[in-house]
C-alpha positions in Angstrom: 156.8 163.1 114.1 153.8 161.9 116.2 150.9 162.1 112.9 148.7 163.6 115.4 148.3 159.8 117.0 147.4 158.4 113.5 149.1 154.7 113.1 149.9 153.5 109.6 149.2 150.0 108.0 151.5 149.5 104.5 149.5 148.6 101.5 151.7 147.0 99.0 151.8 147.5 95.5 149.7 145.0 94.0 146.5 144.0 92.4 143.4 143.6 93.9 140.0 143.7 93.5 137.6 146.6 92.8 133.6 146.4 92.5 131.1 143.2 92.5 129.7 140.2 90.2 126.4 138.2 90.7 128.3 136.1 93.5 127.2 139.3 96.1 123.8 139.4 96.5 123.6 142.6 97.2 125.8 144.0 94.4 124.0 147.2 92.9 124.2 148.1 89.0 127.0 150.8 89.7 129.2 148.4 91.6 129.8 146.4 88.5 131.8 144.4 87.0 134.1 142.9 89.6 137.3 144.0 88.3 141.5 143.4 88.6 142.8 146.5 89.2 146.4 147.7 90.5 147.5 150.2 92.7 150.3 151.5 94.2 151.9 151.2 97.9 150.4 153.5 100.0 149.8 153.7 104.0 146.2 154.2 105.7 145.5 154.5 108.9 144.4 152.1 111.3 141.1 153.9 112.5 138.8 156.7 111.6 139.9 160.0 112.7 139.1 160.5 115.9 137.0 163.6 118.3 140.4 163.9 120.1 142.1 164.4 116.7 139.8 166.5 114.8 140.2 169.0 118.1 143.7 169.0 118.0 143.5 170.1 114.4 140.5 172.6 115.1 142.8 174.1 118.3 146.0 174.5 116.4 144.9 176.4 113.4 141.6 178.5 114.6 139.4 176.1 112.4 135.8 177.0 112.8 134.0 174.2 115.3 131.0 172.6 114.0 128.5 173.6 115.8 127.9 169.8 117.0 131.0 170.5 119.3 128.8 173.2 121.4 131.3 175.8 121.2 134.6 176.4 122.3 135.7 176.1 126.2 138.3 178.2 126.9 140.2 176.4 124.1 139.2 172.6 126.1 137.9 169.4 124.8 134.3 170.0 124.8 132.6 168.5 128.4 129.7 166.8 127.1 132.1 164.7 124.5 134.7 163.8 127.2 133.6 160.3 127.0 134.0 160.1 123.1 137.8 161.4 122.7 138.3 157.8 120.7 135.2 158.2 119.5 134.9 158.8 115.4 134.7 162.5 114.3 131.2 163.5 113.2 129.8 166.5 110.7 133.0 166.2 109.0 132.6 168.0 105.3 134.7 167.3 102.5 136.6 170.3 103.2 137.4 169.9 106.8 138.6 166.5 106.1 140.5 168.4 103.0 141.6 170.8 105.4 142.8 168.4 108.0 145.2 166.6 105.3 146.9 169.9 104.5 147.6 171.1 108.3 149.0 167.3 108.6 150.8 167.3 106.0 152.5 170.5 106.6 153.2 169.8 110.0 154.6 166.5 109.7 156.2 167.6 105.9 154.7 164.4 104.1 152.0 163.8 102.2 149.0 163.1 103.8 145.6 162.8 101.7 142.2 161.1 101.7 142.2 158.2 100.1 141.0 157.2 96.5 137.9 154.9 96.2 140.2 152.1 94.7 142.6 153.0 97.6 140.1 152.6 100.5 137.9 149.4 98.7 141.9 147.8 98.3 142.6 148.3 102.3 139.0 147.1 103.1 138.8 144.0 101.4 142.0 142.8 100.3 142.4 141.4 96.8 139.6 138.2 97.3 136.8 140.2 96.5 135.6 139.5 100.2 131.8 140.9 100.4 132.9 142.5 103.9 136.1 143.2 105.6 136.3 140.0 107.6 134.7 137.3 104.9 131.7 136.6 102.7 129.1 136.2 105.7 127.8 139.0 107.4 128.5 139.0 111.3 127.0 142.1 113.0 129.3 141.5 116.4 132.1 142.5 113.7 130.8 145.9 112.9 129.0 148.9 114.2 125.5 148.9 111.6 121.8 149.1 112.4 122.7 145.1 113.1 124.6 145.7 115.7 121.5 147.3 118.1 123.5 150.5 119.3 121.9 152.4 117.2 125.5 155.1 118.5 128.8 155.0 116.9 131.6 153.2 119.2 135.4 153.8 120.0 137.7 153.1 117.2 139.7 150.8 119.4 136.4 148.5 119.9 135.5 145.8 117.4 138.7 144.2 116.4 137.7 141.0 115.0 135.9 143.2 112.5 139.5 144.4 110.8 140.0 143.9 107.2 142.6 141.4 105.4 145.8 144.3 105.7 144.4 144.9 110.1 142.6 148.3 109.2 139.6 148.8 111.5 135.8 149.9 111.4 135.9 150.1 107.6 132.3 148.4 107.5 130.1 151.1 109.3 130.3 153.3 112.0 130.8 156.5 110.2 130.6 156.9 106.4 134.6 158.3 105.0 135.3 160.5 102.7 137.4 160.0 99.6 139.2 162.1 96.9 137.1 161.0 94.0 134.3 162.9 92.3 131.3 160.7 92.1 129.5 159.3 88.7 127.2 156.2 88.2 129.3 154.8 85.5 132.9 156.2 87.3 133.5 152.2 88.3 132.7 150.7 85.2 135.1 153.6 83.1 138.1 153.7 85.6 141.5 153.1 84.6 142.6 149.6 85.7 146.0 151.5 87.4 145.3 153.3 90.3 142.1 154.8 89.3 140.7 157.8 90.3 137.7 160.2 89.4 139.0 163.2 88.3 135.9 164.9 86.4 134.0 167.8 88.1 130.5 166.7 90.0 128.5 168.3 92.3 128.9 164.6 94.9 132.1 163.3 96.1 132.6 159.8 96.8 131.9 158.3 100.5 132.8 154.7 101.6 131.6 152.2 104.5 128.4 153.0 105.7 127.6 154.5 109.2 126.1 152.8 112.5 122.9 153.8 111.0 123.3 151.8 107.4 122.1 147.7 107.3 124.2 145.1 106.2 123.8 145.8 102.3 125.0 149.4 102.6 128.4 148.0 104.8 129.6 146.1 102.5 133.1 147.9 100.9 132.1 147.8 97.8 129.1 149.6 98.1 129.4 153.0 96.3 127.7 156.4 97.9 127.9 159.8 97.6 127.1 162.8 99.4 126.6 166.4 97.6 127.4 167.8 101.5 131.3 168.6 100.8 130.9 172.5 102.7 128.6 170.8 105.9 129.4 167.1 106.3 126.6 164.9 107.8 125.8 163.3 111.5 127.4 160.5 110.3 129.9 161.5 108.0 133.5 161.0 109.4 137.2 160.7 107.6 140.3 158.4 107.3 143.8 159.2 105.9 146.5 158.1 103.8 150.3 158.6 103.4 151.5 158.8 100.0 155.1 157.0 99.5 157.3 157.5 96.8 
């Protein structure tokens, strides 16, 4: 099993921390209180999904290309993103990221998923309530934000001194990630306190992390978002997986 180059990094069963209190100055109404919450081992990988992955996916099952990708070349990695291969996948909906999970999971028979919000906030920021991934002062040589000056999304492989507690990268900007979770305002506040997760119908699904276009407020991990573009997927709306255990 090769997981379509995806490497894994183990989150043990355990609690951790889920939200914010007045200690975060930039803590919203919806992201509190700071809570103990606990949730089971799971696996997440390393990096975003990648251009190079998302056309492996879109060449072995016939997938409709975004049109962002320019149209297909004779089945080829588009030209004009030849540079970007490690680059993370843009104008990823909800169901292409949905989509990409199954073909994985069929093709490597496990169970591959998107992560919860609990799940993704857990393998962002550890269990110290950490504002962002590397500490509680913001750093924007650690991340890919509007900070950072690029004002373009970078490799995966680039930034490693921005990794969270567990070694998972580029989980503060660079491309918002989808989640499982419906989104509601008061979703945080209501959860259950054991591996949560938002189960009642919405028209917006949950996205995590910010993009290279966010500032440092909208980077933090525990900054909820949503986007109502689950059949289109935004510029800077990319993915991450998980691999369920047990």
């Amino acid at each position: 099993m090769d997981f379509n180059g995806h490497e894994w990094i183990e989150i043990v069963a355990g609690f951790s921390c889920l939200g914010s209190d007045d200690s975060d100055p930039f803590a919203s109404d919806n992201e509190k209180p700071l809570r103990e919450i606990y949730i089971e081992t799971f696996l997440i990988s390393r990096h975003p999904t990648t251009n190079a992955q998302i056309f492996r996916f879109y060449s072995e099952t016939g997938y409709p290309l975004h049109e962002s990708w320019g149209g297909p070349e004779s089945g080829r990695y588009p030209s004009h993103l030849s540079d970007r291969e490690a680059f993370p996948a843009t104008y990823v909906s909800f169901d292409l990221a949905t989509a990409y999970c199954r073909w994985l999971s069929e093709r490597e028979g496990k169970r591959i998923a998107l992560p919860t919000e609990a799940e993704w906030e857990k393998a962002a920021r550890g269990a110290d309530a950490r504002i962002w991934p590397w500490g509680n002062v913001f750093d924007a040589s650690r991340c890919c934000s509007s900070e950072s000056g690029k004002n373009d999304f970078c490799s995966v492989h680039d930034l490693p001194d921005g990794a969270s507690p567990f070694g998972v990268l580029h989980m503060s900007g660079g491309v918002w990630e989808w989640c499982s979770d419906f989104h509601h305002t008061d979703s945080h506040a209501t959860a259950d306190s054991y591996s949560p997760m938002n189960h009642t119908p919405a028209r917006q699904r949950v996205v995590k992390g910010g993009s290279a276009f966010c500032t440092k407020e909208i980077v933090r991990p525990a900054c909820r978002d949503w986007t109502n573009s689950v059949n289109q997927g935004g510029s800077d709306d990319g993915m991450r997986i998980i691999l369920k255990v047990g």
